[in-house]
N, C-alpha and C positions, 0 to 999 in steps of 0.2 A: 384197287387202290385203297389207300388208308384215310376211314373215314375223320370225321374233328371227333374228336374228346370235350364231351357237354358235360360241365360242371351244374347245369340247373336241374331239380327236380319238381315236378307235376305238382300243382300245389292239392294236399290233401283232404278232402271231405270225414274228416273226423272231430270231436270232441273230447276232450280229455275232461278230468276229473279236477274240480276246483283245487288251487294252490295252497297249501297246509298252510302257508304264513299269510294270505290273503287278506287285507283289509283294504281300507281306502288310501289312498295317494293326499297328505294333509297340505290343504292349499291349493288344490290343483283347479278348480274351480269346473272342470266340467261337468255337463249333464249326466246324471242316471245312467248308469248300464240296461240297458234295450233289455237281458233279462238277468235274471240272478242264475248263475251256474249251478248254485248247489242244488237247485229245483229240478233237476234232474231224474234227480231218486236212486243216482248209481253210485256204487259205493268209491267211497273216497279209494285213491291209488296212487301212488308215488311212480313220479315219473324222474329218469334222469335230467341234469341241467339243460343238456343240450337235446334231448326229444322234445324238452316243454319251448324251447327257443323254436324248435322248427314247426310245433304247433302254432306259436305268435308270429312265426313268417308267413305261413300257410295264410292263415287269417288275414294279417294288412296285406300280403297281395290282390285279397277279394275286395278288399274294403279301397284302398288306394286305387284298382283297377276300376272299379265301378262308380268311386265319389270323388277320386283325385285327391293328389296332397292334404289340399287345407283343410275338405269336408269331410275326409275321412278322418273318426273320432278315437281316442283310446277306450272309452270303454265297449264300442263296438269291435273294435278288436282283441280286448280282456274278452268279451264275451263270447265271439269265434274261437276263441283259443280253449274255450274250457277254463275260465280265470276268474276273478272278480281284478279291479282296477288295480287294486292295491301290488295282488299278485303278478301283474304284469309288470308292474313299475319296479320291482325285484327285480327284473330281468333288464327294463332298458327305461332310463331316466324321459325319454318320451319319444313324441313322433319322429326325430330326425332322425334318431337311434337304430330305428327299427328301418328306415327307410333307406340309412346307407349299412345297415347290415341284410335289409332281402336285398338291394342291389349285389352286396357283395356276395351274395349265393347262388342269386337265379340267373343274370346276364352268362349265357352263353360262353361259353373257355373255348372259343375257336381255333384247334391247331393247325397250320398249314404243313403239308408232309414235306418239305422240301427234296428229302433224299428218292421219295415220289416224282415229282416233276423232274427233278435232274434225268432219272430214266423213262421220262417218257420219249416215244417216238417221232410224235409229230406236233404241230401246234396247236392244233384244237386239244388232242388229249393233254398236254402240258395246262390248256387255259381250265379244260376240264375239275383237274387235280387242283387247282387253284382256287375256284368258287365253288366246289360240289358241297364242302364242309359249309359254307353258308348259306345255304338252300337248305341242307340236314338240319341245322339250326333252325331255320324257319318255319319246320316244319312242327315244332311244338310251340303247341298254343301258349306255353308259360314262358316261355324265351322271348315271344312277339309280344304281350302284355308288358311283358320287364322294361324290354328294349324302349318300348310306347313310354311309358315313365321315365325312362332315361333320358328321353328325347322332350316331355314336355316340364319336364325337372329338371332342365340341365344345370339350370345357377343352385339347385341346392346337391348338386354330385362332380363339381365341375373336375374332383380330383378322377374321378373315373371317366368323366368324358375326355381328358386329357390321357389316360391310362390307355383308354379304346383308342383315339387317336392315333399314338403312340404305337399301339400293334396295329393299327391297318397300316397306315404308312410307313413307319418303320420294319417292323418284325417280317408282316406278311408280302408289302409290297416289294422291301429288300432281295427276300426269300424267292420272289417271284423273278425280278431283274437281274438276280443272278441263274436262276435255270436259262432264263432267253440267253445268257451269253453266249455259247457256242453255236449259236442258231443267228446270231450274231454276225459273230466272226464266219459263219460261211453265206453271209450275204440272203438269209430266211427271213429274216426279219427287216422289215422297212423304218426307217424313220416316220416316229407317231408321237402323238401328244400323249397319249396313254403312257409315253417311255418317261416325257416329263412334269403330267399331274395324275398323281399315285392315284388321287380321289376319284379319277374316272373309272379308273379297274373296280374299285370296288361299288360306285355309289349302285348301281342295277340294283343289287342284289337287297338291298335296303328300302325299295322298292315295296316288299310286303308291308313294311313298320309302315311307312308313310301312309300306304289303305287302312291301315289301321287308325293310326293317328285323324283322318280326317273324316275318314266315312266309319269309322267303331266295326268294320266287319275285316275279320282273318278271310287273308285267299284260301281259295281251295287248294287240293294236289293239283288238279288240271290246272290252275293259272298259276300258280309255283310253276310246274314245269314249263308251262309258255315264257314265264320272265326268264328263266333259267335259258332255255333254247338261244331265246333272241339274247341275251346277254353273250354266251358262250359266239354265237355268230357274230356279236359287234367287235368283238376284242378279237377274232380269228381274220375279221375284215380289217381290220386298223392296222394288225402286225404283220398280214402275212405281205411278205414281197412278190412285185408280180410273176416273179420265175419258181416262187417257193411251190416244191410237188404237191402240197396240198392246194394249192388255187385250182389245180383244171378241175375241181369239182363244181357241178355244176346250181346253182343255185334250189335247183328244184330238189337235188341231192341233199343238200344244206340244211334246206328246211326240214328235211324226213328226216336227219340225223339227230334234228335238235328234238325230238319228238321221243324219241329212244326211252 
């Protein structure tokens, strides 16, 4: 099956070479840069516009993830990036800037295959084809830091919590309710709350972000895949009808498959 299309990239452990036009920000009132880039001793290097942005994304992801919105600082992030203050401010007028432009690069581009689930055979693999692409997701550590910011930032990205929204419920959940139709129409599927609050189908698998959010520690693979298992088995118990050929399997069966 076709896996999602991840729009985030790993945020990078590199330095770059301080910014040719680089001075201070007049007015800006913050403290001292933690240290001076040009101390370095490497030689000056021109970097394109858009390499030295992904250096100051790379950066306030470290700095945001680790001190959060408010206490994370501009010149600590001029400084991760290879910058003095001045030179960063070149690129983005200040925190908020930089905050709804890593959102709009690192949050995950979850696609759901619909023309996938339309040929699936049974209901498990149909709910399969449906959440594997968010598990994929979860699986990089820069996607669950992002998502973690999105979720405890939500008043300062509300147009993207509104976006995300908008495709779980809409796009994906749409995409999902139309494969069940002909599963449907031959009496496979049972009347379930899952047909009418979208948010159940998807909330499991959000499950990671929330450990993260509360206890600061990413699952493992082995508990990704446990969440994964019992999710794919909650939504295969909600929909399937008691006559549908995949029910005589046996529970003990269930639990081995969700293990796969």
């Amino acid at each position: 099956m076709q896996r999602s299309t991840l729009s985030f990239r790993p945020p990078v452990s590199r330095t770059a070479a301080p910014d040719k036009h680089a001075g201070s920000a007049a007015g800006s009132g913050d403290p001292a840069p933690t240290r001076d880039p040009s101390a370095t001793g490497q030689p000056r290097r021109r970097l394109a516009p858009a390499a030295r942005v992904e250096l100051i994304l790379d950066a306030a992801l470290r700095q945001f993830a680790s001190r959060g919105f408010e206490a994370a600082r501009m010149d600590d992030i001029a400084a991760g990036a290879g910058l003095s203050k001045g030179g960063l401010y070149a690129h983005f007028p200040g925190k908020e800037q930089i905050f709804q432009a890593l959102l709009d690069r690192s949050l995950p581009d979850i696609v759901v295959d619909e023309q996938a689930m339309a040929a699936c055979t049974s209901i498990r693999e149909l709910v399969e084809t449906l959440v594997d692409p968010f598990y994929e997701a979860m699986k990089d550590p820069t996607a669950l830091v992002t998502l973690r910011l999105l979720v405890a930032e939500s008043a300062r990205a509300s147009a993207l919590v509104s976006r995300w929204r908008a495709r779980l419920h809409g796009d994906h959940f749409g995409a999902f309710r139309r494969a069940l139709e002909p599963w449907i129409a031959r009496g496979a599927i049972r009347e379930s709350v899952v047909l009418e609050e979208s948010w159940l189908v998807f909330t499991p698998a959000l499950q990671p972000v929330a450990v993260l959010l509360f206890f600061g520690a990413s699952p493992g693979a082995e508990e990704l895949q446990r969440v994964r298992g019992a999710h794919v088995r909650m939504l295969c118990e909600l929909l399937e009808a008691p006559a549908a050929p995949t029910s005589v399997l046996s529970i003990a069966t269930r639990r081995a498959d969700d293990h796969r």
